[in-house]
C-alpha positions in Angstrom: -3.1 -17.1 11.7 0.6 -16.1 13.4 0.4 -14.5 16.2 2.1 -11.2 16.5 3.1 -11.1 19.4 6.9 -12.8 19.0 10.3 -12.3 19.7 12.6 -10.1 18.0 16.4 -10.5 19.6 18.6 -12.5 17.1 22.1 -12.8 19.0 25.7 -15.1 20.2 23.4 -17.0 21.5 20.8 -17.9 19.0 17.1 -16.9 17.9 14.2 -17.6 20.3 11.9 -19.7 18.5 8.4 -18.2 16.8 5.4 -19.2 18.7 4.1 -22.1 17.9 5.3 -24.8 15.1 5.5 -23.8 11.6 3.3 -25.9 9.9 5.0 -28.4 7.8 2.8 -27.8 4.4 4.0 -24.3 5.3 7.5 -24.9 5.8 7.9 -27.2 2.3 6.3 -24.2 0.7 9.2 -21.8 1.8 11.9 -24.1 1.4 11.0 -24.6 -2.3 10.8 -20.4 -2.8 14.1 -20.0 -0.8 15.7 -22.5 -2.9 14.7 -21.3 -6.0 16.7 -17.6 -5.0 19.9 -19.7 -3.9 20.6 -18.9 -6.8 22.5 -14.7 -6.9 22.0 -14.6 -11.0 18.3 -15.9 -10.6 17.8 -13.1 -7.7 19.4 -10.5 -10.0 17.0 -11.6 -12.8 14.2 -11.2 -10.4 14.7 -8.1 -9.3 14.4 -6.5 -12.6 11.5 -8.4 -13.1 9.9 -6.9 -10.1 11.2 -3.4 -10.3 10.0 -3.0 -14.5 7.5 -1.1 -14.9 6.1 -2.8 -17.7 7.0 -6.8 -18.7 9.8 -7.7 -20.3 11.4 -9.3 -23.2 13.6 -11.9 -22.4 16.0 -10.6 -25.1 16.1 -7.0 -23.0 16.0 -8.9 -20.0 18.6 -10.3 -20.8 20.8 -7.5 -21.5 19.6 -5.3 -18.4 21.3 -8.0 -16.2 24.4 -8.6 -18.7 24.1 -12.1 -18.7 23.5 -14.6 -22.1 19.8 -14.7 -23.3 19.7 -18.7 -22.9 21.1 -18.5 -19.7 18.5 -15.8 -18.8 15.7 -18.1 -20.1 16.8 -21.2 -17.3 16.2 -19.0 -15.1 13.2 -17.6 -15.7 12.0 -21.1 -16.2 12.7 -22.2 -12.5 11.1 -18.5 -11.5 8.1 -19.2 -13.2 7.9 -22.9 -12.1 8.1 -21.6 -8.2 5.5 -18.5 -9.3 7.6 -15.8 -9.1 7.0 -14.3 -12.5 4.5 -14.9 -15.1 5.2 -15.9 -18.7 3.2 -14.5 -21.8 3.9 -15.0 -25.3 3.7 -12.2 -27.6 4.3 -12.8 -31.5 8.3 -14.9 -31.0 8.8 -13.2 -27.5 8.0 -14.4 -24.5 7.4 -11.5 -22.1 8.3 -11.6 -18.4 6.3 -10.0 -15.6 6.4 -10.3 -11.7 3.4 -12.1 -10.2 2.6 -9.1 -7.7 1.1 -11.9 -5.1 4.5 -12.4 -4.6 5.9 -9.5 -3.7 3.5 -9.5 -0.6 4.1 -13.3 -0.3 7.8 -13.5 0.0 8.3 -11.5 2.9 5.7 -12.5 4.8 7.6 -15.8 4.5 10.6 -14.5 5.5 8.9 -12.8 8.6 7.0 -16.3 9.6 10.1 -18.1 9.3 12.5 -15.4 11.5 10.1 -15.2 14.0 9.6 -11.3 13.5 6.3 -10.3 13.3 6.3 -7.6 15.3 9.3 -6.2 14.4 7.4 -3.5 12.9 6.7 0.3 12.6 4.7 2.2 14.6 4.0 5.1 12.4 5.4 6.7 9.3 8.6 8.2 9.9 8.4 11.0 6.9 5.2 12.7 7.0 5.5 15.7 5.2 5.2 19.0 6.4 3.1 20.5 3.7 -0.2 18.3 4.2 -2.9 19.2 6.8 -5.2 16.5 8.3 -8.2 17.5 9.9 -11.8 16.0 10.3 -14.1 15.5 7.1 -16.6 18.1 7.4 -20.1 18.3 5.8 -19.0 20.8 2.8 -15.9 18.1 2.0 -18.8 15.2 0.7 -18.4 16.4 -2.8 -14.7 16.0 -3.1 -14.7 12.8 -0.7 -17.1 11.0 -3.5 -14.9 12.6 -6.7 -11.5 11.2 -5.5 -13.6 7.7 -4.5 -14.4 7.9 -7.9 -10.6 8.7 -9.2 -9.5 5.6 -6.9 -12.4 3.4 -8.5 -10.9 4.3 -12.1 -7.5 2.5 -11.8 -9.1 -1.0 -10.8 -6.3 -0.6 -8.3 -8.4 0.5 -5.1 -11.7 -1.3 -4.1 -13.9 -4.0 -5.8 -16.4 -1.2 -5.9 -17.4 -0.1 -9.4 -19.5 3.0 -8.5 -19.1 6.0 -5.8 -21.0 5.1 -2.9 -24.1 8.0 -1.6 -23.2 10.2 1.6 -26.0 8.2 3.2 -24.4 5.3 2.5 -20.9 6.2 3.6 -21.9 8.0 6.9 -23.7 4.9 7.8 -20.3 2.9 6.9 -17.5 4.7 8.3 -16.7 5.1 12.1 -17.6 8.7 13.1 -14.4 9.6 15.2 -12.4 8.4 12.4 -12.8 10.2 9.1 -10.2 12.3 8.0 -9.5 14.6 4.7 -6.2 16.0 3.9 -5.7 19.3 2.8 -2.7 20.8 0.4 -3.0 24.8 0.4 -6.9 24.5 1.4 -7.6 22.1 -1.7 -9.0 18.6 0.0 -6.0 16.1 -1.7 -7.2 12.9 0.1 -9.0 11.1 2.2 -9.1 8.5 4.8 -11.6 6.4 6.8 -12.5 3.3 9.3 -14.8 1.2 8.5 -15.8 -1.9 11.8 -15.2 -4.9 10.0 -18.0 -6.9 12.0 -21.2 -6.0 14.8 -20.6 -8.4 17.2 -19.2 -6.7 20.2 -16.3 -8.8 20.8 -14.6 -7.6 17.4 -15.7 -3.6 18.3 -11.7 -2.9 18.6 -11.3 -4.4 14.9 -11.7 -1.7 11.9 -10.8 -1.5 8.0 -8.8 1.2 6.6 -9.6 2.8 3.5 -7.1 6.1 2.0 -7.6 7.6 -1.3 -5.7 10.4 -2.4 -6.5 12.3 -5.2 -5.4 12.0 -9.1 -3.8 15.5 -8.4 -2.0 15.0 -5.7 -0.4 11.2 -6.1 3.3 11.3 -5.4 2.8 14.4 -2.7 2.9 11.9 0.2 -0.6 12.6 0.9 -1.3 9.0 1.5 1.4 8.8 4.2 0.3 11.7 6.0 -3.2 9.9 6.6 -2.2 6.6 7.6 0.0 8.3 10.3 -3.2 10.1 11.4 -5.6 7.2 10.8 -3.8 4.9 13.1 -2.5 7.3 15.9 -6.5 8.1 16.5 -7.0 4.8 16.1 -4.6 4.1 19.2 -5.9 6.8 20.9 -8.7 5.6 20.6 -8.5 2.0 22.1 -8.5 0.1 18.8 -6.7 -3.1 19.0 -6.2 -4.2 15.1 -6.6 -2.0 12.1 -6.5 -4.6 8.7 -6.3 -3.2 4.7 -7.8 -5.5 2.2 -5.4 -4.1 -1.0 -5.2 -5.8 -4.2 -1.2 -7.3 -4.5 -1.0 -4.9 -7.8 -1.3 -1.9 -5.5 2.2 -1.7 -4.7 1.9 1.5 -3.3 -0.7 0.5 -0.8 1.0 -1.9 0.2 4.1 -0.4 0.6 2.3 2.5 2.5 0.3 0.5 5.4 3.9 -1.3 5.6 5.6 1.7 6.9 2.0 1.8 9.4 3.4 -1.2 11.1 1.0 -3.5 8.6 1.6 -7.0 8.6 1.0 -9.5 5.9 -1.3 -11.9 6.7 -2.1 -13.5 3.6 -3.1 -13.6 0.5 -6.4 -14.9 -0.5 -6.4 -16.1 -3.7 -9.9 -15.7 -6.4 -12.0 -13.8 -3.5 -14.0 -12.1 -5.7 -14.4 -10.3 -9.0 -13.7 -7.6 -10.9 -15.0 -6.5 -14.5 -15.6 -9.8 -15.0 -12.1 -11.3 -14.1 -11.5 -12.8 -10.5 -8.6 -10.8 -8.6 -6.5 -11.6 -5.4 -6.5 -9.8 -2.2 -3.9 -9.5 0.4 -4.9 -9.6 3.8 -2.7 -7.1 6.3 -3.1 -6.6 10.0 -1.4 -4.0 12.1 -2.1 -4.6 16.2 -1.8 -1.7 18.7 
């Protein structure tokens, strides 16, 4: 693991140097990404890759970027050969699609290489004005377990397949730290701590988990309980808060990001899902 705790100040007079070496498996590992996006055309490409919603054709690809189709496909053949984008063939198309690990990956390269760690968030910086947080209360269990359930639906939020009892949450979740988040007095999220090990030494380590419901995605909801979830966390004395979130989650990650959420890694086959083995990426955020 990289420690966090690095220096920031790029100047006249140079960078100061990460902590530590940078491994050197590590550092041919970069190199080769970095050198396949010397390339501006090949970033261009990239980029609409990424920001699709859906794959696409080369042939559309193509003209999005305004460049000739064969000269598109070279380059999509060095982006898939550094594992930028994935490669499907669909009747005489070949269909183009970001590998999401990647879009976790690739700055947490760029932050081990800089040196800038810790040049991160402390909180949100556009909570909206229109969501209340509060404490979960008993009469909120029923609409705590529903939106579990909404998350669990999308195969986006938790290996879980099934909405876990009361019983079972209570005994999971840190009791100073569960929150619901109310639009107009309708509960439109929630969000939790879970300790991510007994052993007293790890007591200032907890888990995040924040669900907002089907209703309310796109309301900021979600951004509105991470702020609260890690200011009582602080408050609290809690030295890391980490998110497990699959690297398809965009969102997710994009929101514990603006928390001050590092990468850590991404752990490739951890376990599986309807069958089909699914990545995680590992962030950390220290107080």
């Amino acid at each position: 693991m990289i420690s966090s705790a690095t220096a920031d100040v790029c100047g006249p007079d140079g960078c100061e140097p990460p902590p530590g070496p940078l491994d050197a498996s590590a550092a041919e590992t970069y190199a080769s990404w970095f050198a396949t996006l010397a390339d501006p055309t090949r970033v261009q490409v990239l980029h609409a890759v990424a920001t699709a919603t859906s794959g696409l054709a080369v042939g559309a690809l193509a003209r999005q970027v305004g460049i000739a189709q064969p000269t598109v496909s070279h380059h999509v053949k060095l982006l898939s050969e550094a594992g930028f984008v994935t490669l499907e063939k669909v009747g005489t198309s070949t269909i183009v699609r970001v590998n999401e690990a990647c879009c976790s990956g690739l700055p947490h390269a760029a932050d081990v290489v800089m040196g800038t760690l810790d040049a991160l968030p402390c909180c949100p910086d556009d909570v909206p004005s229109d969501v209340t947080i509060r404490a979960l209360a008993d009469e909120d269990w029923d609409d705590v377990r529903r939106i579990m359930g909404e998350g669990i639906a999308t195969r986006l939020a938790t290996f879980e397949t099934e909405v876990a009892s009361v019983a079972a949450l209570e005994g999971k979740w840190l009791a100073d730290h569960r929150l619901v988040a109310t639009i107009d007095g309708e509960v439109a999220g929630w969000a939790a701590l879970s300790p991510t090990s007994p052993r007293d030494c790890y007591s200032g380590v907890a888990e995040t988990q924040v669900y907002v419901a089907e209703a309310f995605r796109g309301r900021r909801v979600g951004v509105a309980l991470i702020d609260a979830l890690v200011r009582g966390a602080d408050a609290a004395g809690l030295w890391t808060l980490q998110a497990v979130v699959f690297p398809e989650n965009r969102a997710s990650l994009r929101l514990h990001r603006s928390a001050g959420f590092r990468t850590v890694g991404v752990r490739d086959r951890i376990a599986q899902l309807d069958g089909e083995w699914r990545d995680t990426v590992l962030m950390e955020r220290r107080r």
